[in-house]
Gaussian input, Z-matrix of N, CA and C with variables (Angstrom, degrees):
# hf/3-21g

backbone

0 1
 N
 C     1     B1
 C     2     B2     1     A1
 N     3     B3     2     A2     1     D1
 C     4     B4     3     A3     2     D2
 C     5     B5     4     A4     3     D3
 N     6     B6     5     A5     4     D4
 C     7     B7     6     A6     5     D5
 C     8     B8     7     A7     6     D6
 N     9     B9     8     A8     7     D7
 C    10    B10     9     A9     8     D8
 C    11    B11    10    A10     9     D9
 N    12    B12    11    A11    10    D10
 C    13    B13    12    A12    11    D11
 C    14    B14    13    A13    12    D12
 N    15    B15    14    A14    13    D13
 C    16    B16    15    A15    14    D14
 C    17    B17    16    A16    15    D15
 N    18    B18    17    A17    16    D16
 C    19    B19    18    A18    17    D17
 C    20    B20    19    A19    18    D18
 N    21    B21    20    A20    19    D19
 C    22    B22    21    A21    20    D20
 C    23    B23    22    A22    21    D21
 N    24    B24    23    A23    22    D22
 C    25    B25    24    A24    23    D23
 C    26    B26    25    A25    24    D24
 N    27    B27    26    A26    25    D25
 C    28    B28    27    A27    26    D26
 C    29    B29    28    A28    27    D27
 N    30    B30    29    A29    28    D28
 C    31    B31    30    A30    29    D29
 C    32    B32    31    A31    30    D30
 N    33    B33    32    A32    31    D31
 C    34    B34    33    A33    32    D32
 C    35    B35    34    A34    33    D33
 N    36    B36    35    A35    34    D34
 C    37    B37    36    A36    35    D35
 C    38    B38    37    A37    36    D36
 N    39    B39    38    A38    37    D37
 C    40    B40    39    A39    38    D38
 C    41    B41    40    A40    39    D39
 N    42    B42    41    A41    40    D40
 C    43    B43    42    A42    41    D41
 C    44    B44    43    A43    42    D42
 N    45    B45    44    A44    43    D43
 C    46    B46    45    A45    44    D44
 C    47    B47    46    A46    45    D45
 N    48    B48    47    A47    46    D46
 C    49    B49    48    A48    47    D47
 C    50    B50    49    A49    48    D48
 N    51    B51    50    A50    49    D49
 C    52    B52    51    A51    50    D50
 C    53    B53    52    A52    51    D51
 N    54    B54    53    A53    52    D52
 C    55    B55    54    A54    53    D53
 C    56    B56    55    A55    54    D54
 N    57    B57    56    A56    55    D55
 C    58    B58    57    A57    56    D56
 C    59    B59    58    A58    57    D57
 N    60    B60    59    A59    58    D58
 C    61    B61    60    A60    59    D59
 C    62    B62    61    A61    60    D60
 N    63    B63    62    A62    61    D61
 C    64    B64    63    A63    62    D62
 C    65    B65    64    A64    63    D63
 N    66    B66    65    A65    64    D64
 C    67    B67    66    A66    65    D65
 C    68    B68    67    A67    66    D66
 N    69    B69    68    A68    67    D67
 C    70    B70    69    A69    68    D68
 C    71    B71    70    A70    69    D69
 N    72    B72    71    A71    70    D70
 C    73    B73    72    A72    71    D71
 C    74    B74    73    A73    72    D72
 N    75    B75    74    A74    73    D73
 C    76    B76    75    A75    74    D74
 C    77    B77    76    A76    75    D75
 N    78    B78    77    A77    76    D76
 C    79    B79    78    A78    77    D77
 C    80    B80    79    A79    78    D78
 N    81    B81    80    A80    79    D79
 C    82    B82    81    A81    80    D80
 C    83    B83    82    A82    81    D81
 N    84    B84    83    A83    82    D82
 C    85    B85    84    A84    83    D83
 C    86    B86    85    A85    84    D84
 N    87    B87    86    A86    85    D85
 C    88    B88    87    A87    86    D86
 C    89    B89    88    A88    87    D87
 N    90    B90    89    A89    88    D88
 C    91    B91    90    A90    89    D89
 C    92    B92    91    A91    90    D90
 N    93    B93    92    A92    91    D91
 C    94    B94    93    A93    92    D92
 C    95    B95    94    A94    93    D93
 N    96    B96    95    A95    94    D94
 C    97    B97    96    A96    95    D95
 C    98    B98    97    A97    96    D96
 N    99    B99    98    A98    97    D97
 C   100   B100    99    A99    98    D98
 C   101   B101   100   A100    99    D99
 N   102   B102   101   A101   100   D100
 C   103   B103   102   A102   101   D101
 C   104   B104   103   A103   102   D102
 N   105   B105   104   A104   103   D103
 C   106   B106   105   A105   104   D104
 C   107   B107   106   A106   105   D105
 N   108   B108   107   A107   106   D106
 C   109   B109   108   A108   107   D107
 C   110   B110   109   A109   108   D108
 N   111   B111   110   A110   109   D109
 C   112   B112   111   A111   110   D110
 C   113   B113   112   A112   111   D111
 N   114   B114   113   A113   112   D112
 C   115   B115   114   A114   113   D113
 C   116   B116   115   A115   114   D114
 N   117   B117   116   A116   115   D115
 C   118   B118   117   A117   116   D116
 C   119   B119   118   A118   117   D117
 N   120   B120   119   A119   118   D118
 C   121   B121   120   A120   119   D119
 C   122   B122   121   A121   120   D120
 N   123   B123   122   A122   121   D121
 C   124   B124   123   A123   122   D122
 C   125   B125   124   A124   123   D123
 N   126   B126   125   A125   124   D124
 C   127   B127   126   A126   125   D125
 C   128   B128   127   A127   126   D126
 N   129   B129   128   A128   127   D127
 C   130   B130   129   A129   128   D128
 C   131   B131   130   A130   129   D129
 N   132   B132   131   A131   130   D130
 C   133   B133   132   A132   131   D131
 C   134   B134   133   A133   132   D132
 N   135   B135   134   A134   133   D133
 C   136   B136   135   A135   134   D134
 C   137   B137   136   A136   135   D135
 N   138   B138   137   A137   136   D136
 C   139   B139   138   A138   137   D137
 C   140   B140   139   A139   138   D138
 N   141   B141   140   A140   139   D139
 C   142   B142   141   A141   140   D140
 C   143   B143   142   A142   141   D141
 N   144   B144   143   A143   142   D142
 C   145   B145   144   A144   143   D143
 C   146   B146   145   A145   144   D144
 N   147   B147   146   A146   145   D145
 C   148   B148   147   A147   146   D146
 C   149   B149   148   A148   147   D147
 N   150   B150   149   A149   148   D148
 C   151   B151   150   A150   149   D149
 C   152   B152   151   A151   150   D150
 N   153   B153   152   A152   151   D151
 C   154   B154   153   A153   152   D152
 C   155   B155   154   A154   153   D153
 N   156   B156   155   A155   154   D154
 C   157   B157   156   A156   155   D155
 C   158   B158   157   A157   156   D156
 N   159   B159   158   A158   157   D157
 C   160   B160   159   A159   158   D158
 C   161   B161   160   A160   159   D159
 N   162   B162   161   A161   160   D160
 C   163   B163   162   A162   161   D161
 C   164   B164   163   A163   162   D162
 N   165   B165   164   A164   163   D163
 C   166   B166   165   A165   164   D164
 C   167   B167   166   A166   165   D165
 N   168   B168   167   A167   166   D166
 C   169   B169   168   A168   167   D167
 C   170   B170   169   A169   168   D168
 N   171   B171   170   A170   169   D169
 C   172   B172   171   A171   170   D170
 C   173   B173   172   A172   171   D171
 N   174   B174   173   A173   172   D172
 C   175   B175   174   A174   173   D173
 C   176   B176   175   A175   174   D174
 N   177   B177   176   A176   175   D175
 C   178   B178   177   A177   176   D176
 C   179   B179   178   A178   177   D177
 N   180   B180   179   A179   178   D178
 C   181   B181   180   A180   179   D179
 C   182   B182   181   A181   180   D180
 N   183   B183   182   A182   181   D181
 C   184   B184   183   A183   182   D182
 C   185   B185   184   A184   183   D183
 N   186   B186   185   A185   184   D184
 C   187   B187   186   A186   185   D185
 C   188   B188   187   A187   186   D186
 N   189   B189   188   A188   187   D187
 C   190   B190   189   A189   188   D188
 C   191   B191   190   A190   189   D189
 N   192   B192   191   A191   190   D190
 C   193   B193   192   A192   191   D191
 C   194   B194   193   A193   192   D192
 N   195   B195   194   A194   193   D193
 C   196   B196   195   A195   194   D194
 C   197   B197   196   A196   195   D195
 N   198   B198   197   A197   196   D196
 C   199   B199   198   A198   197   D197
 C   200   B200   199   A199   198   D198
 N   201   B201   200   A200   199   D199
 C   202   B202   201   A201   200   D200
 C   203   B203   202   A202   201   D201
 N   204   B204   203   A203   202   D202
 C   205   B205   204   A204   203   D203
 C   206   B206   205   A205   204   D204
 N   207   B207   206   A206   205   D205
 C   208   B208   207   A207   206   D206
 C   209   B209   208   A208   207   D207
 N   210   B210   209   A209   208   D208
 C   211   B211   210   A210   209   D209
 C   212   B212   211   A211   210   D210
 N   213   B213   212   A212   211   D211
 C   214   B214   213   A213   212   D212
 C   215   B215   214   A214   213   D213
 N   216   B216   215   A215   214   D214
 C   217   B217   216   A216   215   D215
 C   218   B218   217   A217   216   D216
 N   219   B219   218   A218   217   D217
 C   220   B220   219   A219   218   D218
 C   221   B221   220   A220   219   D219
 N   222   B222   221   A221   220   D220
 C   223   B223   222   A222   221   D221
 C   224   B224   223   A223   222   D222
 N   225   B225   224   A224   223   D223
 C   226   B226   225   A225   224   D224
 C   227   B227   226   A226   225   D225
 N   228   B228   227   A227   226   D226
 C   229   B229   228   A228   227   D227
 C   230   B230   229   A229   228   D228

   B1=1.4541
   B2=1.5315
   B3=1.3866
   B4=1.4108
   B5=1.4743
   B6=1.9427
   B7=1.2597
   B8=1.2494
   B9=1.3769
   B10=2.0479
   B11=1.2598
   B12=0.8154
   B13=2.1481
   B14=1.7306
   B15=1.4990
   B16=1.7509
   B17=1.6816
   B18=1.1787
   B19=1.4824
   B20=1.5732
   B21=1.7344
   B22=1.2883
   B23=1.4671
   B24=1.3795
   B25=1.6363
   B26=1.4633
   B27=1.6095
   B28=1.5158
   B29=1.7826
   B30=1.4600
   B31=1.5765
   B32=1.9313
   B33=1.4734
   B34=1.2829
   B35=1.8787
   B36=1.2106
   B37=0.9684
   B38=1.7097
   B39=1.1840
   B40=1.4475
   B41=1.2882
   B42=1.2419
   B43=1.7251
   B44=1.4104
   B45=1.3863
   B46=1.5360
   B47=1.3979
   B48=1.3676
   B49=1.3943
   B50=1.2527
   B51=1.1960
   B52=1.8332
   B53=1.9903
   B54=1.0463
   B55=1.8699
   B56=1.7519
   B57=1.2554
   B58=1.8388
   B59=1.9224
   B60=1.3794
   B61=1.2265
   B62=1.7284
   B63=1.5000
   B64=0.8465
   B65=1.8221
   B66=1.0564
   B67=1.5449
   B68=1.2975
   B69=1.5047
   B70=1.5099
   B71=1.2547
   B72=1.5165
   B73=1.0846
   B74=1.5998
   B75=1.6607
   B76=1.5736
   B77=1.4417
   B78=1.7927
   B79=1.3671
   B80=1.6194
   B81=1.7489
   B82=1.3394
   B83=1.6600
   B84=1.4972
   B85=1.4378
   B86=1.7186
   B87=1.3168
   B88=1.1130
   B89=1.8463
   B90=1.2289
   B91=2.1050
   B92=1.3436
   B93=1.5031
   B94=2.0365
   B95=1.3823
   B96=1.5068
   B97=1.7096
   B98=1.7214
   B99=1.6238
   B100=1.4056
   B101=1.6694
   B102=1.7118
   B103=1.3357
   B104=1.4586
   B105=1.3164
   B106=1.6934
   B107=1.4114
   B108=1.4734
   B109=1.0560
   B110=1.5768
   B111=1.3488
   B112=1.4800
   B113=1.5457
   B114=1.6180
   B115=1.2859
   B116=1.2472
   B117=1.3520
   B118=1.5124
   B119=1.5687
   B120=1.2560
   B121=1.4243
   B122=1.0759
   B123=1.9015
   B124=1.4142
   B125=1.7411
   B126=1.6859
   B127=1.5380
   B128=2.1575
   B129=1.5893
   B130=0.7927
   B131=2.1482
   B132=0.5369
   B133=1.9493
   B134=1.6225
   B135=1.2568
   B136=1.6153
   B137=0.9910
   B138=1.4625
   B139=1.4985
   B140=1.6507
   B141=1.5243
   B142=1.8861
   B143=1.5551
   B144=0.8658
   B145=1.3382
   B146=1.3524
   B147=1.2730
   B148=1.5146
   B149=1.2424
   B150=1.5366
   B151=1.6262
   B152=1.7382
   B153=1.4432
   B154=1.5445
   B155=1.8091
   B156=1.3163
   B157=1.5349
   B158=1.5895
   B159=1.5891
   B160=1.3214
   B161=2.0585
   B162=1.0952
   B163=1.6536
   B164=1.6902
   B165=1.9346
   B166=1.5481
   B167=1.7858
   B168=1.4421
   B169=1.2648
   B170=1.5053
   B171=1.4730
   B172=1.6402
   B173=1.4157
   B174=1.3394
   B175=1.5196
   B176=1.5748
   B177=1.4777
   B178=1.1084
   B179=1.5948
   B180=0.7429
   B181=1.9447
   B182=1.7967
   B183=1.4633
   B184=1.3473
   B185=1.6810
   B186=2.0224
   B187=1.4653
   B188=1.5686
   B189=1.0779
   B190=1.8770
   B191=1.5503
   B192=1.4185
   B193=1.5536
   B194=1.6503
   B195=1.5549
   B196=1.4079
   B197=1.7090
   B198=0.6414
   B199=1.3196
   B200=1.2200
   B201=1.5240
   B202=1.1146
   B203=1.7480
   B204=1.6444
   B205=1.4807
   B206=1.2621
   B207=1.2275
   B208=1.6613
   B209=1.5062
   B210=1.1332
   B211=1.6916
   B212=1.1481
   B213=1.0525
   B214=1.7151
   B215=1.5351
   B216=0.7719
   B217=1.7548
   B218=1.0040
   B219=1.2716
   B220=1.8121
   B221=2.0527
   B222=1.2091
   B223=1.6710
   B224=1.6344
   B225=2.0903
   B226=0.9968
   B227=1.9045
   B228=1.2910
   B229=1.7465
   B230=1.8189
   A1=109.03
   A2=113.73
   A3=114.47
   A4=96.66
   A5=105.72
   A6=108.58
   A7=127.46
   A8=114.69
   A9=120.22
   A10=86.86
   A11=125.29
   A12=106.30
   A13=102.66
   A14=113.00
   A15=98.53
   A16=130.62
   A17=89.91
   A18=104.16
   A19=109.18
   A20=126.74
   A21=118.68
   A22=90.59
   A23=90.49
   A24=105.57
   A25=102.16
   A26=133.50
   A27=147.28
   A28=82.16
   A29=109.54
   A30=93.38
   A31=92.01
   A32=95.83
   A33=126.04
   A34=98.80
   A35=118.39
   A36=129.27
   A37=125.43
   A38=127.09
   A39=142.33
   A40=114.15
   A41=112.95
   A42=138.01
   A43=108.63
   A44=109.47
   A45=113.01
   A46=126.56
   A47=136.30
   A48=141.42
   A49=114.47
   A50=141.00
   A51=152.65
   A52=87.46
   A53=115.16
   A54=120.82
   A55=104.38
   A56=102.20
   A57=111.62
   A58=65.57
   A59=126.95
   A60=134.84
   A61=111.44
   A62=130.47
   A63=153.84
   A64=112.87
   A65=125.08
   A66=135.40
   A67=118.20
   A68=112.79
   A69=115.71
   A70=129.23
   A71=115.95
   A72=122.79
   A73=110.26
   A74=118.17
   A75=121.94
   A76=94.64
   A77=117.65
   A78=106.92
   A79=104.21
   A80=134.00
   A81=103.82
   A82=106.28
   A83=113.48
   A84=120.45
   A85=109.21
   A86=116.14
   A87=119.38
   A88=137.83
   A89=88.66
   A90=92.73
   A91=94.55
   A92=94.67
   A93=94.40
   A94=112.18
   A95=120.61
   A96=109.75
   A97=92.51
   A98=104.10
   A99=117.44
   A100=114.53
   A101=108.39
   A102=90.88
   A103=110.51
   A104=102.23
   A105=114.24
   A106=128.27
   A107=121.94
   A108=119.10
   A109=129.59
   A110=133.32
   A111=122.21
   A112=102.02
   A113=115.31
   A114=121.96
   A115=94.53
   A116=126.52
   A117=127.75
   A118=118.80
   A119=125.77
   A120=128.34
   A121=93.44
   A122=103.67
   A123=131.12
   A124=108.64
   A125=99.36
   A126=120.33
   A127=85.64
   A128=116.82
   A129=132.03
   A130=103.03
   A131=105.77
   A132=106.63
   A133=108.85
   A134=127.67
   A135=138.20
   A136=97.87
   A137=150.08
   A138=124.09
   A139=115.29
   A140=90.41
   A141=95.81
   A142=110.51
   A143=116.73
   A144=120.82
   A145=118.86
   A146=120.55
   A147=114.20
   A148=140.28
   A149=100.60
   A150=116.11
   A151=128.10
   A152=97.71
   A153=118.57
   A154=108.48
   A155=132.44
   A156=124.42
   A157=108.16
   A158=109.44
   A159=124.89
   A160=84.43
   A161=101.21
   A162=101.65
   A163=93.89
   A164=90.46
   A165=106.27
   A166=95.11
   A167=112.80
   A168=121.95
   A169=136.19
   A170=97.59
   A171=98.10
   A172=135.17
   A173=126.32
   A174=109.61
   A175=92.90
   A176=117.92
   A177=146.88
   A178=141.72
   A179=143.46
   A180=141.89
   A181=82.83
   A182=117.65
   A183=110.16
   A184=105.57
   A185=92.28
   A186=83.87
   A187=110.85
   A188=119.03
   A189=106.22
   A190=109.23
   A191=117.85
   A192=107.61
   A193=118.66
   A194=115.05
   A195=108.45
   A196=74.21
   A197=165.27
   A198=159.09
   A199=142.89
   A200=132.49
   A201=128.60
   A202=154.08
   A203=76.81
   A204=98.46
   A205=121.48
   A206=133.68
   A207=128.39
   A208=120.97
   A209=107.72
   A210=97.60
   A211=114.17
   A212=136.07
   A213=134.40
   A214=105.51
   A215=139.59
   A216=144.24
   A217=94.53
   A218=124.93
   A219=122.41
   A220=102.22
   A221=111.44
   A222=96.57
   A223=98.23
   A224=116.21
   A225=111.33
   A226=140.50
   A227=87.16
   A228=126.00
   A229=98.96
   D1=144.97
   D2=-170.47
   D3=-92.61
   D4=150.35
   D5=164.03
   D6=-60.53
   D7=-5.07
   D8=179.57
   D9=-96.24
   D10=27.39
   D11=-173.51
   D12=-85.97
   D13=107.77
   D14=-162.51
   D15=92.07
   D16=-2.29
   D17=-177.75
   D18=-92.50
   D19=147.97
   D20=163.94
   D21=-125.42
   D22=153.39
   D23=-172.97
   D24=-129.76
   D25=163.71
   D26=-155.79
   D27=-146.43
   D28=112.17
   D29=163.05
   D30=-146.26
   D31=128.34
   D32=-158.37
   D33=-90.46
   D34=139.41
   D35=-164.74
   D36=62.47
   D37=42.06
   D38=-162.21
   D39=-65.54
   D40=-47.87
   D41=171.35
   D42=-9.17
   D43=-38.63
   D44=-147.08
   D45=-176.73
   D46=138.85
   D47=-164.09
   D48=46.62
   D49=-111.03
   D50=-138.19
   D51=-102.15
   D52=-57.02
   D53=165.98
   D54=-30.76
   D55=-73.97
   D56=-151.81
   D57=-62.73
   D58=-97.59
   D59=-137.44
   D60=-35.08
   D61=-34.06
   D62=153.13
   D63=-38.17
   D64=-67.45
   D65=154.91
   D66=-36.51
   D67=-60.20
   D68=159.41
   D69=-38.29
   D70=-54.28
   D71=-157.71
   D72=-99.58
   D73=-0.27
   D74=173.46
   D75=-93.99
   D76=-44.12
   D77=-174.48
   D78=-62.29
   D79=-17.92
   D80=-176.93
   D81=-77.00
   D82=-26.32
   D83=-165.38
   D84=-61.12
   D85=-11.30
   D86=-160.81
   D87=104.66
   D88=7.95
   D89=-168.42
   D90=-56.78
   D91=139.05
   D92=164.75
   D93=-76.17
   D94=-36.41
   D95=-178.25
   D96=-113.69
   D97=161.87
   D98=138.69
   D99=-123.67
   D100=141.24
   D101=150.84
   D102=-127.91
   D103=120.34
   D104=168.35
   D105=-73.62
   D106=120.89
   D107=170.87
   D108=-114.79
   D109=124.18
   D110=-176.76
   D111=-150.22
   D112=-174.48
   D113=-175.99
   D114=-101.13
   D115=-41.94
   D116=179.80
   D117=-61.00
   D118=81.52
   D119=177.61
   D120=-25.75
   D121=-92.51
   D122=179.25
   D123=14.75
   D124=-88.58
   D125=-141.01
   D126=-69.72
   D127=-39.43
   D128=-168.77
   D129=-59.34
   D130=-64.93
   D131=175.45
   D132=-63.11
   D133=-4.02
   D134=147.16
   D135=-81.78
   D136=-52.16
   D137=-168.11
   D138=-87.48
   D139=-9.00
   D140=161.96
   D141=-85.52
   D142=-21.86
   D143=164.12
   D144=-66.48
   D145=-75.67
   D146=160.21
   D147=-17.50
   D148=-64.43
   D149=162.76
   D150=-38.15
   D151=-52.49
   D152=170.68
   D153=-57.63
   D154=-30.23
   D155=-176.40
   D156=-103.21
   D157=15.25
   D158=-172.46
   D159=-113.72
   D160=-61.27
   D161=-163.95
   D162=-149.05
   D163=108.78
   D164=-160.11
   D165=-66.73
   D166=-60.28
   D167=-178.28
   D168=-73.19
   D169=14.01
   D170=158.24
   D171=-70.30
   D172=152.23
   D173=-165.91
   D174=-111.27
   D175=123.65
   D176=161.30
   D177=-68.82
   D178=86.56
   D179=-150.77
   D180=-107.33
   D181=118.73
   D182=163.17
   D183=-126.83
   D184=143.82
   D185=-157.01
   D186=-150.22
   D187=133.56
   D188=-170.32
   D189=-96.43
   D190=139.12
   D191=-169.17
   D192=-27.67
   D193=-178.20
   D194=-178.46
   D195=-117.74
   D196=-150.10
   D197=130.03
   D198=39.43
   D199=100.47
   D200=154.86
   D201=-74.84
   D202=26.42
   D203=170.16
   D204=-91.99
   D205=100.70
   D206=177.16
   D207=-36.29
   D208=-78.66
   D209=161.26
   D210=-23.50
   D211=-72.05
   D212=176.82
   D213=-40.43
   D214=-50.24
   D215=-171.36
   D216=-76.71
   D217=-70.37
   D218=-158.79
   D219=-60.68
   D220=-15.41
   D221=-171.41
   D222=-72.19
   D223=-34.77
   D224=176.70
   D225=-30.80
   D226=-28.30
   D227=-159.34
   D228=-87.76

């Protein structure tokens, strides 16, 4: 049994490079949720796409920052 088995994960910048590959590679491990976050809609609903013909029944949250104010992000933290 995988250690993602049941797990939801938040991985920020998904869109692209070390993000998308990261998504890929939890949806092969087994995570029950992802939530992806990036500025790139676009590239970002291709790697929800992807994800989905990797692991049909994972539940997916896709989502473009709320804010590009740092202060605003970092209070999240």
């Amino acid at each position: 049994m995988s250690k993602l088995a049941g797990k939801n994960i938040l991985i920020t910048g998904a869109s692209q490079g070390l993000g998308r590959e990261l998504a890929l590679r939890f949806a092969r491990e087994g995570a029950a949720g992802l939530s992806l976050v990036a500025r790139h809609i676009d590239q970002l609903n291709r790697v929800r796409d992807d994800v989905r013909k990797i692991a049909p029944k994972i539940d997916i949250v896709v989502s473009p920052p709320r804010s590009r104010n740092s202060k605003a992000i970092s209070t999240c933290w």
